[in-house]
C-alpha positions in Angstrom: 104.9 171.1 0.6 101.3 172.4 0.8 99.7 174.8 3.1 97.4 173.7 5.8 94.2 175.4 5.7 94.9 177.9 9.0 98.4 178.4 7.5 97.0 179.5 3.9 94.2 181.6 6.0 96.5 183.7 8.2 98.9 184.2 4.9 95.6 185.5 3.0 95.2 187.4 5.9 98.4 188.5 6.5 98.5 189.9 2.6 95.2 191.8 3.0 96.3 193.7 5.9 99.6 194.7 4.3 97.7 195.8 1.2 95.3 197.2 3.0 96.6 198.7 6.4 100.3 198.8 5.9 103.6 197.1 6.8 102.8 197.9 11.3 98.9 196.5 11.1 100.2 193.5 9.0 102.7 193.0 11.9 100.4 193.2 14.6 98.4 190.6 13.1 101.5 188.1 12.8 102.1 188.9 16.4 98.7 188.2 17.2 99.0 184.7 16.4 101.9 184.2 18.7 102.6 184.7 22.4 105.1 187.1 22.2 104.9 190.6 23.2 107.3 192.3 20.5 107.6 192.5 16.9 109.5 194.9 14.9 111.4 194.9 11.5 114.8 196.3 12.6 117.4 198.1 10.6 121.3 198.5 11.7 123.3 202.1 10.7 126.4 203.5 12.0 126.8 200.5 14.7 122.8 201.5 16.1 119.8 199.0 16.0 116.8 200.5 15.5 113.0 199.4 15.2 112.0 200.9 11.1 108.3 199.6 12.6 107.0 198.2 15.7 104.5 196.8 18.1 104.3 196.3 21.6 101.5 194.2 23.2 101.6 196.4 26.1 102.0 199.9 24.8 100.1 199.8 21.0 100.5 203.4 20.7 104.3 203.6 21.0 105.4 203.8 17.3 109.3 203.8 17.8 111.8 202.3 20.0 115.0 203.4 21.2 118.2 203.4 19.1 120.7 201.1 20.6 124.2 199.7 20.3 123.5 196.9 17.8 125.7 194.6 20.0 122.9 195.1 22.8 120.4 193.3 20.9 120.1 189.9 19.7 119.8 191.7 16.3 123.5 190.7 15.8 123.7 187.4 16.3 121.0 187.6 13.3 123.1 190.2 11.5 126.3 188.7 11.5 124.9 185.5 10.7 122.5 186.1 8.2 120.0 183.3 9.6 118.1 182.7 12.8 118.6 183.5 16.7 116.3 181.3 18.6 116.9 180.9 22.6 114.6 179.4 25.0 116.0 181.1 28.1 119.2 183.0 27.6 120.5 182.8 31.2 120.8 179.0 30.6 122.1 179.2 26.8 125.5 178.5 26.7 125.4 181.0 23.2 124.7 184.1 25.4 126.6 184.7 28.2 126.9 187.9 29.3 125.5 189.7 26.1 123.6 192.6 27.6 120.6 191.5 26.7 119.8 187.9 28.5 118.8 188.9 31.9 115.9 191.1 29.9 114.6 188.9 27.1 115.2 185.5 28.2 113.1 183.9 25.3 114.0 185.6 21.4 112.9 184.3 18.6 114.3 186.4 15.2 114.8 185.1 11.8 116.8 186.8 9.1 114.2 188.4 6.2 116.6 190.2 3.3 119.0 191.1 6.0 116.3 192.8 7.8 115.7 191.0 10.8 112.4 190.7 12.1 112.5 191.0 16.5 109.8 189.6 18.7 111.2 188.6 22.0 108.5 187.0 25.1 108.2 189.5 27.3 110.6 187.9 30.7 108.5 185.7 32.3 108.8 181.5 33.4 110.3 179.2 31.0 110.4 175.9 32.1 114.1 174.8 33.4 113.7 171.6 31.8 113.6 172.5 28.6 116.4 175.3 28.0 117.0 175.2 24.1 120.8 176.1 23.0 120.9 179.5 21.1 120.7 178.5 16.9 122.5 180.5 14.3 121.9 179.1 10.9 122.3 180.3 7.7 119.2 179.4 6.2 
């Protein structure tokens, strides 16, 4: 399958950033061409979670997060299954209830990268109640 034009752009792009600027500027360049509010390449150790790089919309100059219980995150469902956590609105995704995290990032999207997933959740916000999408674990 070939490349579209803007897809082979922000790739170049992409790569020139990393080689220039590092792994964090690269990231906030992907993020830039989303919506979402996060993105982080996170890294699990003695049952923890924690961001190895990261970028928040809202506070650029915060370099590190928090270390959490891994089973706090959506990081696990990634973890364990070695492919991709996607959920629309986690208080309506039969895949989530009750996991700690769903009443704070109700739309997640993280694909599995050489067991390192990449996070970048929407910030909480509307999601359209029309259109909940069922939580998706695939290998890939």
């Amino acid at each position: 399958m070939q490349r579209s034009a803007p897809t082979q752009e922000s790739f170049n792009t992409f790569s020139a950033t990393l080689q220039a600027h590092g792994v964090r500027e690269s990231l906030v360049f992907l993020v830039s061409l989303t919506d979402y509010r996060f993105i982080g390449i996170w890294r699990f150790q003695g049952g923890r979670a924690n961001a190895a790089v990261h970028y928040d919309r809202e506070n650029p100059t915060v370099l590190y997060t928090q270390a959490v219980p891994d089973t706090a995150t959506y990081c696990c469902y990634v973890r364990d299954s070695k492919g991709v956590f996607m959920t629309a609105h986690a208080l309506l995704d039969p895949g989530t209830p009750g996991h700690p995290a769903a009443s704070r990032w109700r739309s997640h999207c993280m694909p599995s990268i050489a067991l390192r997933p990449v996070y970048a959740p929407i910030a909480p916000g509307p999601i359209a109640a029309s259109s909940p999408q069922r939580g998706t674990r695939q290998v890939p």
